[in-house]
C-alpha positions as CSV (number, residue, x, y, z in Angstrom):
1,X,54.2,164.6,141.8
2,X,55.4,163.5,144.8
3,X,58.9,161.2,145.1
4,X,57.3,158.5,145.8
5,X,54.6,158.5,143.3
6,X,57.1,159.0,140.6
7,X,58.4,155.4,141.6
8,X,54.7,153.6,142.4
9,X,52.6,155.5,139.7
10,X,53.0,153.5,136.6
11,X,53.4,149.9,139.2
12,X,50.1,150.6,140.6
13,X,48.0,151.0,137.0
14,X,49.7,147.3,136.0
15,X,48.4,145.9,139.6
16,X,52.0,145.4,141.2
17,X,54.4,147.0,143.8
18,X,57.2,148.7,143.0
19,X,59.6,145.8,143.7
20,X,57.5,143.6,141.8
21,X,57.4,146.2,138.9
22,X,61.3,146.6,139.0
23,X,61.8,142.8,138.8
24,X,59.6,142.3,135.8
25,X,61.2,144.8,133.9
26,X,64.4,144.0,134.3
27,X,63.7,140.1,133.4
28,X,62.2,141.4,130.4
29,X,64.8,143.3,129.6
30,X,67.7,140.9,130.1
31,X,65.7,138.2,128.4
32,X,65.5,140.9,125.5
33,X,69.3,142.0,125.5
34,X,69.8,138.2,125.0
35,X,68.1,138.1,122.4
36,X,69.5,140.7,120.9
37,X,72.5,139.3,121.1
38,X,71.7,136.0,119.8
39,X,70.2,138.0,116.7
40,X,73.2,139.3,116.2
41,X,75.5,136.5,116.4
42,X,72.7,135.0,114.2
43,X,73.2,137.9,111.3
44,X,77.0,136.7,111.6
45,X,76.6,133.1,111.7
46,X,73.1,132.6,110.4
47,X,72.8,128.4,111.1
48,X,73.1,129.6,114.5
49,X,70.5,131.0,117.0
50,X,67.6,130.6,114.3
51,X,64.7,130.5,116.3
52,X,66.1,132.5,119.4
53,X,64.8,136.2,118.5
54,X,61.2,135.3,117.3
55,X,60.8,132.9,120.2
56,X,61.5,135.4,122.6
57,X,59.3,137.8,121.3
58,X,56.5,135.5,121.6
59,X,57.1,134.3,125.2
60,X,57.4,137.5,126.0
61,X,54.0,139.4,124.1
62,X,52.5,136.0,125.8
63,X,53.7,136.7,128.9
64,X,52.3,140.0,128.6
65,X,48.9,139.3,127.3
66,X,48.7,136.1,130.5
67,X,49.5,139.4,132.6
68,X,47.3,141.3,131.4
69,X,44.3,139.1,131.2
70,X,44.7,137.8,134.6
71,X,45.1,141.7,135.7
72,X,41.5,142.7,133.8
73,X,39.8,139.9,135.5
74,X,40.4,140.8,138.5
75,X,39.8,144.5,137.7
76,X,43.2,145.4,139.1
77,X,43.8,147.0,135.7
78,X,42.7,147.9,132.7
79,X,43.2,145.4,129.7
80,X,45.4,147.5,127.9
81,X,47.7,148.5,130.4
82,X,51.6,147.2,129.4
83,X,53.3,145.3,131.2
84,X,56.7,146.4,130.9
């Protein structure tokens, strides 16, 4: 495997670029360490943050699902590929 596939392998079978991968991952992933932290603060202070953890993990398995939906029908991907 070349360099370059290494970095465009796994974007190409979700139907994005590189750059496009790279910034939907890592908004995933901040959105998820807020979260985190939120369910956290929320084990500490439980009146606070009630709702943040679950609602993130819906938005995002939504977002997910839109992705990959609109990605099947166009036959860019399959309709299980993750969108990470």
């Amino acid at each position: 495997m070349s360099i370059k596939e290494f970095f465009t392998e796994h974007p190409a079978t979700v139907g994005e670029t590189y750059g496009q991968h790279c910034a939907h991952a890592v908004g995933f992933g901040w959105r998820m360490v807020l979260a985190g932290l939120a369910c956290m603060v929320h084990g500490l202070v439980p009146a606070l943050f009630v709702r943040t953890g679950s609602e993130t993990v819906t938005k995002l398995h939504d977002r997910m699902v839109t992705n990959r939906q609109r990605l099947s029908q166009r036959g860019s991907a399959p309709a299980t590929a993750t969108i990470v």
